[in-house]
PyMOL Python script that loads the backbone (N, CA, C, O; Angstrom):
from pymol import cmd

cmd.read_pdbstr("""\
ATOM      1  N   UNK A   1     155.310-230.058-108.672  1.00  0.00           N
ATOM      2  CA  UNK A   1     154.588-229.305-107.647  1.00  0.00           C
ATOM      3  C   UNK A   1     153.857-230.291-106.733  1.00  0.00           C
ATOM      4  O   UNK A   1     153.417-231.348-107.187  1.00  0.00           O
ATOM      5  N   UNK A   2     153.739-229.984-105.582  1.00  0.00           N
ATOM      6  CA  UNK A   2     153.299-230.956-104.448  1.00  0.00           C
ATOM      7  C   UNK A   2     152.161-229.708-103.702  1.00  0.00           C
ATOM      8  O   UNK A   2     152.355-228.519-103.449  1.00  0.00           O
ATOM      9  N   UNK A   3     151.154-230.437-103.538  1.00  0.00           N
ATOM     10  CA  UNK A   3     149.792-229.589-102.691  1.00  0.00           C
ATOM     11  C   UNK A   3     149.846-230.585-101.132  1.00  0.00           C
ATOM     12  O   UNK A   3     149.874-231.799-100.932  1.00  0.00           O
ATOM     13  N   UNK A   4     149.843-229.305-100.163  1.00  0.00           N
ATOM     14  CA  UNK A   4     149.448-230.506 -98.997  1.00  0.00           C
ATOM     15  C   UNK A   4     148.053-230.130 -98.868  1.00  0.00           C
ATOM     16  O   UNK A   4     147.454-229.122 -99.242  1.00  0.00           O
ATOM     17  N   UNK A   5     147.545-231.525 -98.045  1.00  0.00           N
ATOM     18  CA  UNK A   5     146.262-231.120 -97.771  1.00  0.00           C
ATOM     19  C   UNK A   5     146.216-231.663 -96.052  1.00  0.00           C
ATOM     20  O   UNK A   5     146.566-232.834 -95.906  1.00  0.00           O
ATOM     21  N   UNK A   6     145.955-231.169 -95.216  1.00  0.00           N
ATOM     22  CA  UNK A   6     145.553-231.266 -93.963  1.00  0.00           C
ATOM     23  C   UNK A   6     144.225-231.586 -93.743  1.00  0.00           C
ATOM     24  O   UNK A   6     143.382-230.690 -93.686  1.00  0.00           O
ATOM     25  N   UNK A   7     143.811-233.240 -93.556  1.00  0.00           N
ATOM     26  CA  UNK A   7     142.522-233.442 -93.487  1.00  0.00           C
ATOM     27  C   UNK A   7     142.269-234.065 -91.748  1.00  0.00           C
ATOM     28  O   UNK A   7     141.420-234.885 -91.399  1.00  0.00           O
ATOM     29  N   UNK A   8     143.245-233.406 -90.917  1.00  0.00           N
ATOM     30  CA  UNK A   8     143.417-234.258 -89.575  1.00  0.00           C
ATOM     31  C   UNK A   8     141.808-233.587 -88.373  1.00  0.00           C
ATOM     32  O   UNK A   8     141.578-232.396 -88.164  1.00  0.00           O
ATOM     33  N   UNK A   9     141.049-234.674 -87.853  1.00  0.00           N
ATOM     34  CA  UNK A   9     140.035-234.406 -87.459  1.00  0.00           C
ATOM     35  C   UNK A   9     138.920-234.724 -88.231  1.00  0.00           C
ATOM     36  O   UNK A   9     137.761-234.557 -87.854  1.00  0.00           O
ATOM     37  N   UNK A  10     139.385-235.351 -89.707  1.00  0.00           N
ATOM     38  CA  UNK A  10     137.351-234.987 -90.160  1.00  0.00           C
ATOM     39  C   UNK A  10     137.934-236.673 -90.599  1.00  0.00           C
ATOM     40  O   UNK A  10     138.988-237.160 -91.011  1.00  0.00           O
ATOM     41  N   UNK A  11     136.491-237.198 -90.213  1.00  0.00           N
ATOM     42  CA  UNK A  11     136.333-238.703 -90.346  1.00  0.00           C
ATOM     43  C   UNK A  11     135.779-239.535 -91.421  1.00  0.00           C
ATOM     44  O   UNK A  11     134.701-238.986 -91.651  1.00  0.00           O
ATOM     45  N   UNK A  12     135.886-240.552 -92.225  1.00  0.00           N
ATOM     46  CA  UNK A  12     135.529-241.220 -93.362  1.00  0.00           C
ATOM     47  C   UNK A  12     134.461-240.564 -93.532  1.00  0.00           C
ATOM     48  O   UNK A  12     134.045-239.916 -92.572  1.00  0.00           O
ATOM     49  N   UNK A  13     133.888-240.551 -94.508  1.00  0.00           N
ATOM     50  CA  UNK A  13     134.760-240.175 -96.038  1.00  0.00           C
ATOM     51  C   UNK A  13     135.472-238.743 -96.098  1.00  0.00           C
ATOM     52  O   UNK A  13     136.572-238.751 -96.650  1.00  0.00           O
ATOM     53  N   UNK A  14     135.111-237.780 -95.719  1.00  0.00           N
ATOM     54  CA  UNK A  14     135.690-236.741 -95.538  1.00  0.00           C
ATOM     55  C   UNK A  14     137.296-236.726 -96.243  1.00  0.00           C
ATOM     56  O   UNK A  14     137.465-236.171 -97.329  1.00  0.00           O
ATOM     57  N   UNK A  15     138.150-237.221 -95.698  1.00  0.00           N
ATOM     58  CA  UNK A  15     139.448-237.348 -96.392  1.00  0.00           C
ATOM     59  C   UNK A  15     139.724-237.505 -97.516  1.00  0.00           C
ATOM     60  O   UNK A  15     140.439-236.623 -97.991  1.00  0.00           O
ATOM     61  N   UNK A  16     139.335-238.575 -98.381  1.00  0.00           N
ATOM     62  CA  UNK A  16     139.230-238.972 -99.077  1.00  0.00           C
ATOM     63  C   UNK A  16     138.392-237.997-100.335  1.00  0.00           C
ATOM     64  O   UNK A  16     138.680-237.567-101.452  1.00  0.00           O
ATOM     65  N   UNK A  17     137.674-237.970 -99.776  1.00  0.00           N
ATOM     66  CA  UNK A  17     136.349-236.913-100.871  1.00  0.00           C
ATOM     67  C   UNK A  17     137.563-235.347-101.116  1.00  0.00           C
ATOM     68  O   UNK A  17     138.014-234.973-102.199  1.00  0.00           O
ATOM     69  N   UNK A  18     137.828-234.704 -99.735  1.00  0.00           N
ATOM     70  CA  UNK A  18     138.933-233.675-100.195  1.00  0.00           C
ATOM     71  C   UNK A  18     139.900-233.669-101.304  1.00  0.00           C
ATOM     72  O   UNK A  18     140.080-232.942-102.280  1.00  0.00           O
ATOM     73  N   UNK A  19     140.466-234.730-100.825  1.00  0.00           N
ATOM     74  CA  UNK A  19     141.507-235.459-101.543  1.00  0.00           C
ATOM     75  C   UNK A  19     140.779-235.389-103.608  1.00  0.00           C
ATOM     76  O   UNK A  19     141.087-234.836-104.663  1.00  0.00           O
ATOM     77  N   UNK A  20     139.881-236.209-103.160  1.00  0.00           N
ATOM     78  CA  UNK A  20     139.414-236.327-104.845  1.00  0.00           C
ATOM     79  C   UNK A  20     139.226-235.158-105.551  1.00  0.00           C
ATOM     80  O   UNK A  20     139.504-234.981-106.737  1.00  0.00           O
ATOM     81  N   UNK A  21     138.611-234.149-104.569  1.00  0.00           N
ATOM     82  CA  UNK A  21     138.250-232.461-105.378  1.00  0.00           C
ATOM     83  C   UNK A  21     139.690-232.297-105.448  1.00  0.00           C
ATOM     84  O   UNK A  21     140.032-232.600-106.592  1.00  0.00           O
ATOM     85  N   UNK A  22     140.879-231.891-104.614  1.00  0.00           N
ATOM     86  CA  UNK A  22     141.586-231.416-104.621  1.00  0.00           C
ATOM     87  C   UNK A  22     142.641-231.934-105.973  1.00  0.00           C
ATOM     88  O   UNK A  22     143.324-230.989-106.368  1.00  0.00           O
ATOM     89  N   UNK A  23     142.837-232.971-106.579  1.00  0.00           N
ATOM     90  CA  UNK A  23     143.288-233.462-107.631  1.00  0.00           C
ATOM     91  C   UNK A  23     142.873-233.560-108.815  1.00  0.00           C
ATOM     92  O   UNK A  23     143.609-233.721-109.789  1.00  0.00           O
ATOM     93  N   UNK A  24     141.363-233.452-108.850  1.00  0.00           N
ATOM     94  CA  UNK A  24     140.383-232.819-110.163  1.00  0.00           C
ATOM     95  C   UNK A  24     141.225-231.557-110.529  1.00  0.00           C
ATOM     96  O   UNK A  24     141.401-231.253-111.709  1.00  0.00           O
ATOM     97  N   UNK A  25     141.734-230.840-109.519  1.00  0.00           N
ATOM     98  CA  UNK A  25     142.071-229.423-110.049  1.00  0.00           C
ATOM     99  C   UNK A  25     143.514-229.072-110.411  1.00  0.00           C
ATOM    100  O   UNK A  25     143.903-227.958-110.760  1.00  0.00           O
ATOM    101  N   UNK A  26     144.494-230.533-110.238  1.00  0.00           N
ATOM    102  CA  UNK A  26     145.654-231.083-110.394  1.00  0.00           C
ATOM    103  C   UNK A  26     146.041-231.447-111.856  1.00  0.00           C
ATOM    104  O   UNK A  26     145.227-232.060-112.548  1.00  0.00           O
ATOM    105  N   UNK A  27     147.070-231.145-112.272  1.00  0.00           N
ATOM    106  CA  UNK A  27     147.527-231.362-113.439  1.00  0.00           C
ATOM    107  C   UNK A  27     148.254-233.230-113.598  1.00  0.00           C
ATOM    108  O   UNK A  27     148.196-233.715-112.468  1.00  0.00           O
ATOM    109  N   UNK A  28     148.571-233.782-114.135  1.00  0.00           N
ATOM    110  CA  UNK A  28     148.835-234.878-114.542  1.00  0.00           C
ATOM    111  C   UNK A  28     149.794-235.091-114.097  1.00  0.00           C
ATOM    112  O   UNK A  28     150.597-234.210-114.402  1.00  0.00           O
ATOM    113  N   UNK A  29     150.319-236.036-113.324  1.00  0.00           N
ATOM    114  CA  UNK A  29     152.203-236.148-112.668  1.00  0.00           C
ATOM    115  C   UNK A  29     152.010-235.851-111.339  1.00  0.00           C
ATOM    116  O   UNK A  29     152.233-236.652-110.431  1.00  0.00           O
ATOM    117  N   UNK A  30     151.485-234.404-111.149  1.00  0.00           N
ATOM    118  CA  UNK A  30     151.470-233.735-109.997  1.00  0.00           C
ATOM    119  C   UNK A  30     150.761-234.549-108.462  1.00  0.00           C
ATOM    120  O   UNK A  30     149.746-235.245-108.473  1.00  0.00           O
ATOM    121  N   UNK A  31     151.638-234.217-107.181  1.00  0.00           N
ATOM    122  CA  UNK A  31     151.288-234.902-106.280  1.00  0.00           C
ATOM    123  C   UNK A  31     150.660-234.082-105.105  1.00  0.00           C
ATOM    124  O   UNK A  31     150.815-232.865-105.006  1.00  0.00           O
ATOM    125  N   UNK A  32     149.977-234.797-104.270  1.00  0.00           N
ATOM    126  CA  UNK A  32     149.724-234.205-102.972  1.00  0.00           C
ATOM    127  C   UNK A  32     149.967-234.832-102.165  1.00  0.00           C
ATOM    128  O   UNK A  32     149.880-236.046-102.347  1.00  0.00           O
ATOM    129  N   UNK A  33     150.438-234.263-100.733  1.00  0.00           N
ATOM    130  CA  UNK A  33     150.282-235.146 -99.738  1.00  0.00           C
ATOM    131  C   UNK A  33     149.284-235.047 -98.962  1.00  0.00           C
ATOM    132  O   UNK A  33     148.822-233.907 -98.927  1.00  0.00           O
ATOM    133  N   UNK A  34     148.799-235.754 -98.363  1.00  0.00           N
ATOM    134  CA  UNK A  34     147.514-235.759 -97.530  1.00  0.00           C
ATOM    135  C   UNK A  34     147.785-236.291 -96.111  1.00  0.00           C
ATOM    136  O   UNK A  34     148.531-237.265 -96.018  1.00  0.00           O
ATOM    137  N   UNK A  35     147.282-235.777 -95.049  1.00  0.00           N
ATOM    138  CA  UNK A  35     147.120-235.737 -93.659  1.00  0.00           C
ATOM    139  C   UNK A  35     146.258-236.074 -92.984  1.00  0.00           C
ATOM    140  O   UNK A  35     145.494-235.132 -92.774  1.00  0.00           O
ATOM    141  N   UNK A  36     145.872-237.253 -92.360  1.00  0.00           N
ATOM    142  CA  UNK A  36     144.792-238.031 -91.799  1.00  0.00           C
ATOM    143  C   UNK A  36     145.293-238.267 -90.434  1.00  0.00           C
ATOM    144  O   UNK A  36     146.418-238.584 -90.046  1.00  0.00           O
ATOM    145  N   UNK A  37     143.704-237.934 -89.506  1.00  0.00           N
ATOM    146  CA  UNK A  37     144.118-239.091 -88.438  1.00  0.00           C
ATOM    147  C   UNK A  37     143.133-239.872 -88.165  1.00  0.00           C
ATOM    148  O   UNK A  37     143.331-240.228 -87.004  1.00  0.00           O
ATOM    149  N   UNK A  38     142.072-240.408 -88.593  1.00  0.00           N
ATOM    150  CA  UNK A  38     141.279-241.370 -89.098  1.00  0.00           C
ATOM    151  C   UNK A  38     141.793-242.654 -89.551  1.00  0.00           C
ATOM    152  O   UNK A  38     142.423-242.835 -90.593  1.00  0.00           O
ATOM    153  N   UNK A  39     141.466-243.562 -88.656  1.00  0.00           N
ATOM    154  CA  UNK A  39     142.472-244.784 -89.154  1.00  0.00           C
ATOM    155  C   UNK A  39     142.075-245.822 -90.303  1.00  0.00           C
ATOM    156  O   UNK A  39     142.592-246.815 -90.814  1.00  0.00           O
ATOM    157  N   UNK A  40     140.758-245.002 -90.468  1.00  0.00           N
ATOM    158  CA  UNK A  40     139.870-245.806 -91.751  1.00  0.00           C
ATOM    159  C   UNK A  40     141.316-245.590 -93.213  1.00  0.00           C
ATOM    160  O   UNK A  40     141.823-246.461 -93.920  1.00  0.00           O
ATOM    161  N   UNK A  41     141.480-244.626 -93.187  1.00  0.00           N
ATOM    162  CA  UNK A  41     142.215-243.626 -94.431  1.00  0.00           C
ATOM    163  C   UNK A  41     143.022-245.029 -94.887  1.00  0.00           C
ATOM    164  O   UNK A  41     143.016-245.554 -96.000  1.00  0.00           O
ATOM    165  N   UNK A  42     143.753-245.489 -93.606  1.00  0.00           N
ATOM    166  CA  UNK A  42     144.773-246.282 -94.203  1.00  0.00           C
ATOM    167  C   UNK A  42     144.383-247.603 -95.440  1.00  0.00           C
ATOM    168  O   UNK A  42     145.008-248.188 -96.325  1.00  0.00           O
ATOM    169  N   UNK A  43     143.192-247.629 -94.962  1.00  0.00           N
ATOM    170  CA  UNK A  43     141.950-248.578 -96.320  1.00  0.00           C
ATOM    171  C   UNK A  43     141.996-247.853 -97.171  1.00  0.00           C
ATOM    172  O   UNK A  43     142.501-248.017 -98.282  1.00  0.00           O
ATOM    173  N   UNK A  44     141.256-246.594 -96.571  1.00  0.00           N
ATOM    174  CA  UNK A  44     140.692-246.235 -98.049  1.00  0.00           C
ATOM    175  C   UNK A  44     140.877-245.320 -99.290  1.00  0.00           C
ATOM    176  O   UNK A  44     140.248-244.933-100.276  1.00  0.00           O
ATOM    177  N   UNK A  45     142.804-245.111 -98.344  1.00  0.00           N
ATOM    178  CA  UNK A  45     143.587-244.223 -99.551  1.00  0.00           C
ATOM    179  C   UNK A  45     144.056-245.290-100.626  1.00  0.00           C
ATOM    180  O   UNK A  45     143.883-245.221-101.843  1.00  0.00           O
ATOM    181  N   UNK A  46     144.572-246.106-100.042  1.00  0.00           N
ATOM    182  CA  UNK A  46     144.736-247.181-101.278  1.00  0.00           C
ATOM    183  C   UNK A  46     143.871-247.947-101.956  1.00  0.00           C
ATOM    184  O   UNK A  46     144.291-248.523-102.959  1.00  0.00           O
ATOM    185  N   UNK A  47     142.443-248.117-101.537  1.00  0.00           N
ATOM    186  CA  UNK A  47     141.673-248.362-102.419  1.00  0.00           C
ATOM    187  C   UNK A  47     140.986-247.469-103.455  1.00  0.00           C
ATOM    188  O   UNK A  47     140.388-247.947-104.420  1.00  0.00           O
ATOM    189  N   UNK A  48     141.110-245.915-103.182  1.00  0.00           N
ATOM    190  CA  UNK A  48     140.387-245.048-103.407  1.00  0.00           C
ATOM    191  C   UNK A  48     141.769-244.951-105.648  1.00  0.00           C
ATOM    192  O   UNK A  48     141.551-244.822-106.853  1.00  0.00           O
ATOM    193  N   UNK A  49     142.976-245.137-104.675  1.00  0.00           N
ATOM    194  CA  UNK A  49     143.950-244.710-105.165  1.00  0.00           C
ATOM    195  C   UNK A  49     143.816-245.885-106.731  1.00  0.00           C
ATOM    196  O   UNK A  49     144.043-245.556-107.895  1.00  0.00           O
ATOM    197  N   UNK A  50     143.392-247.231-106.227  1.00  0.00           N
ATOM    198  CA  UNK A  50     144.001-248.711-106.921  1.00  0.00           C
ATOM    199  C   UNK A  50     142.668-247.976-108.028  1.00  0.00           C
ATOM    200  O   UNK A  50     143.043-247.764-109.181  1.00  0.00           O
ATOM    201  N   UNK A  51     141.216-247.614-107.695  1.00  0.00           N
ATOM    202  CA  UNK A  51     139.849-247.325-108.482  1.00  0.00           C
ATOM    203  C   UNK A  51     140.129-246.371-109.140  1.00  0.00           C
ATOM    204  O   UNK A  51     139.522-246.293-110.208  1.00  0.00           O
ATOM    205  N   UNK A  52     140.964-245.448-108.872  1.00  0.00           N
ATOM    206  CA  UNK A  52     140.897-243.666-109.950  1.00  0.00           C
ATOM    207  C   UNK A  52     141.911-244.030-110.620  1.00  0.00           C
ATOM    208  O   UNK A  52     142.086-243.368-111.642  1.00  0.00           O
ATOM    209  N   UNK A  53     143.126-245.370-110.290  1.00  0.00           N
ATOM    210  CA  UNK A  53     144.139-244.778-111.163  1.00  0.00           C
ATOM    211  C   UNK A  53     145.470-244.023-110.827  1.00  0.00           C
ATOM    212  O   UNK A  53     146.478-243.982-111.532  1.00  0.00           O
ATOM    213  N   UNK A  54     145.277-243.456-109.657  1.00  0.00           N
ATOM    214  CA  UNK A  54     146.262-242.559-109.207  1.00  0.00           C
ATOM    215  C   UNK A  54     147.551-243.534-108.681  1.00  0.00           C
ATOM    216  O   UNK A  54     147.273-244.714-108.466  1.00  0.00           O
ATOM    217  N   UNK A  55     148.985-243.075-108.460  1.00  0.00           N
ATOM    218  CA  UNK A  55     149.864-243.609-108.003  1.00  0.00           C
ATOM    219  C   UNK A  55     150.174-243.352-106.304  1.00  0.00           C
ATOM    220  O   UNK A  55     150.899-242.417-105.963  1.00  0.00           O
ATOM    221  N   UNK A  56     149.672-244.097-105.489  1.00  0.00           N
ATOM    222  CA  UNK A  56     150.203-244.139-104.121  1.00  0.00           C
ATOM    223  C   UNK A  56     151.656-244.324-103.859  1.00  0.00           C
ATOM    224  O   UNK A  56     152.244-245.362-104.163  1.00  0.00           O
ATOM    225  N   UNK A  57     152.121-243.492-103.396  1.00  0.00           N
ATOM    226  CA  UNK A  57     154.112-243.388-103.483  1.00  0.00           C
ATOM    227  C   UNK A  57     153.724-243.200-101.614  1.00  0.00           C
ATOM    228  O   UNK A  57     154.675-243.534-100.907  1.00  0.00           O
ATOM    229  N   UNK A  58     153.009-242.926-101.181  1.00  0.00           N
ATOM    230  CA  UNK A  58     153.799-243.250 -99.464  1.00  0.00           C
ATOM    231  C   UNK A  58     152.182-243.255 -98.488  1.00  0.00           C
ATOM    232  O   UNK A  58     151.251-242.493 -98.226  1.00  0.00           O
ATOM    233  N   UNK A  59     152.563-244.428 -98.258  1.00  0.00           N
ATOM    234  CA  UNK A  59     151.256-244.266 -96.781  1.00  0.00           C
ATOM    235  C   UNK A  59     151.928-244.995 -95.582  1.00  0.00           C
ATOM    236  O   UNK A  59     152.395-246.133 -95.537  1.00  0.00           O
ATOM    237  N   UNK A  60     151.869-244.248 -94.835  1.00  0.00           N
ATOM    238  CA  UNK A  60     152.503-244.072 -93.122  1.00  0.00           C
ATOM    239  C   UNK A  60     151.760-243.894 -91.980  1.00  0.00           C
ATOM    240  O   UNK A  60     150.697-243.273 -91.992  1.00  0.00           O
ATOM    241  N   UNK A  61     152.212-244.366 -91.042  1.00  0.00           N
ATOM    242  CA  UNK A  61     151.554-243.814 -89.958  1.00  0.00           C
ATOM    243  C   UNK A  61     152.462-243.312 -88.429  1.00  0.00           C
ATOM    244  O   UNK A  61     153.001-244.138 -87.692  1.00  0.00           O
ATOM    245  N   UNK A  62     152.470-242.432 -88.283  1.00  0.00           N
ATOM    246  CA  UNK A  62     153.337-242.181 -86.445  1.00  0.00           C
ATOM    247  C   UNK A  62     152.598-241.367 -85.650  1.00  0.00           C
ATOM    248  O   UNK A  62     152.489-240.147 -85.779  1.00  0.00           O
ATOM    249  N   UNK A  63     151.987-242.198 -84.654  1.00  0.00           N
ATOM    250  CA  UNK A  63     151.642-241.370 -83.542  1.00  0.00           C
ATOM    251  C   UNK A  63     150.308-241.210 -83.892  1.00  0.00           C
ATOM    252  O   UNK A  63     149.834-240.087 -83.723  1.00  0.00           O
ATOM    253  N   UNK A  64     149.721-241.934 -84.265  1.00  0.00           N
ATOM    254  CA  UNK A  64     148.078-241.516 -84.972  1.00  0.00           C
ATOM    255  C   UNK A  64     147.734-240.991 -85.907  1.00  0.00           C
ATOM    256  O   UNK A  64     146.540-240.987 -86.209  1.00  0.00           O
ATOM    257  N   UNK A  65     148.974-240.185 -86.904  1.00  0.00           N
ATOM    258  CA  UNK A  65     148.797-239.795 -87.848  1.00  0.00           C
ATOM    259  C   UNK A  65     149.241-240.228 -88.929  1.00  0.00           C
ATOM    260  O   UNK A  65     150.353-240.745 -89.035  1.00  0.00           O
ATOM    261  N   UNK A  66     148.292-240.045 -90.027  1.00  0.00           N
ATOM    262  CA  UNK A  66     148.180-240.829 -91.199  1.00  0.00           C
ATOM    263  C   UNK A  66     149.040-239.682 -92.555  1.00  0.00           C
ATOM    264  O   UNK A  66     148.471-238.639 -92.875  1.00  0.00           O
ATOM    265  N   UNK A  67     150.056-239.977 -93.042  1.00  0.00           N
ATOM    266  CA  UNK A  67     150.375-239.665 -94.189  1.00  0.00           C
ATOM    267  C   UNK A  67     150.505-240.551 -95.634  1.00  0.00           C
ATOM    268  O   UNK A  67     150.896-241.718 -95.662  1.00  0.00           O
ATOM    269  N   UNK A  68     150.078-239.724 -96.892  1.00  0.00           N
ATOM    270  CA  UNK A  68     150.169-240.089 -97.723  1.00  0.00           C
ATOM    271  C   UNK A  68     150.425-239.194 -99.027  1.00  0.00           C
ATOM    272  O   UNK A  68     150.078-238.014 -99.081  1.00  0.00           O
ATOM    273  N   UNK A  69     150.917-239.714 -99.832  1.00  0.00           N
ATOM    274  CA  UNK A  69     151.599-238.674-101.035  1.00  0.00           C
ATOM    275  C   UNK A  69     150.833-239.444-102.346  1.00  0.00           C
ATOM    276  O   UNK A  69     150.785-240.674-102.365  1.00  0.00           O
ATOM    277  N   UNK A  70     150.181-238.559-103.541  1.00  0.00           N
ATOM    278  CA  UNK A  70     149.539-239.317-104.344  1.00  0.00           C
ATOM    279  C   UNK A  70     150.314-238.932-105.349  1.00  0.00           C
ATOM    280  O   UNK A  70     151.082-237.975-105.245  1.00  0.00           O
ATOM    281  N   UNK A  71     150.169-239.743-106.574  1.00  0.00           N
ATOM    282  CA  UNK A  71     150.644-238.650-107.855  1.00  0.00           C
ATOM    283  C   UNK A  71     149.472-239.029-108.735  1.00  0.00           C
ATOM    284  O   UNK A  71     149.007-240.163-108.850  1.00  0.00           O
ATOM    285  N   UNK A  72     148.987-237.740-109.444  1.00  0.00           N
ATOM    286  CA  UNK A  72     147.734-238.168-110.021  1.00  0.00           C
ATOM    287  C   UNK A  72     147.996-238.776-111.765  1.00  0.00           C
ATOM    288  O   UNK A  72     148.916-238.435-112.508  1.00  0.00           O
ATOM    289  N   UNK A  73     147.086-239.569-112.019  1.00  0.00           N
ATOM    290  CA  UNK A  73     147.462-240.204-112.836  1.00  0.00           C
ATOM    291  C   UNK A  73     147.363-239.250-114.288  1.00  0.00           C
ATOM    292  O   UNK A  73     147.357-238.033-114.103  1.00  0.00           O
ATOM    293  N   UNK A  74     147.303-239.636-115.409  1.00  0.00           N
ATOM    294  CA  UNK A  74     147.314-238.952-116.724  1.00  0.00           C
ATOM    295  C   UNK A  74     146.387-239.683-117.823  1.00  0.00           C
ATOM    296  O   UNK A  74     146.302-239.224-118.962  1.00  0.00           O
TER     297      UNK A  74
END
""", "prot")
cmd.dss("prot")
cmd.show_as("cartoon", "prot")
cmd.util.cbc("prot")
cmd.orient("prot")
């Protein structure tokens, strides 16, 4: 199962913090993708990601927008 989350418009930390509630409520394996256009994100999904544990499988960017897919860890 994959959750998207649309965090486009709200600026550091904001993204990130969504992101963290939204995977508390995530089962183990399970991924989300997340939607940024905050160019901080591109820091601080993978650092956020390397500290909890979680697996970063895609961070991108086109056109100002920031994607990323997590899988949460177990």
């Amino acid at each position: 199962m994959t959750t998207d989350l649309d965090t486009s418009g709200l600026k550091c930390p904001l993204p990130v913090l969504k992101a963290k509630k939204a995977l508390r409520a995530m089962e183990a394996g399970e991924e989300i993708s997340v939607t940024a256009t905050d160019p901080s994100t591109m820091t601080d999904f993978p650092e956020y990601c390397a500290n909890a544990g979680h697996a970063l499988l895609q961070a991108s960017e086109s056109n100002g927008v920031f994607l990323f897919r997590i899988r949460k860890s177990g």
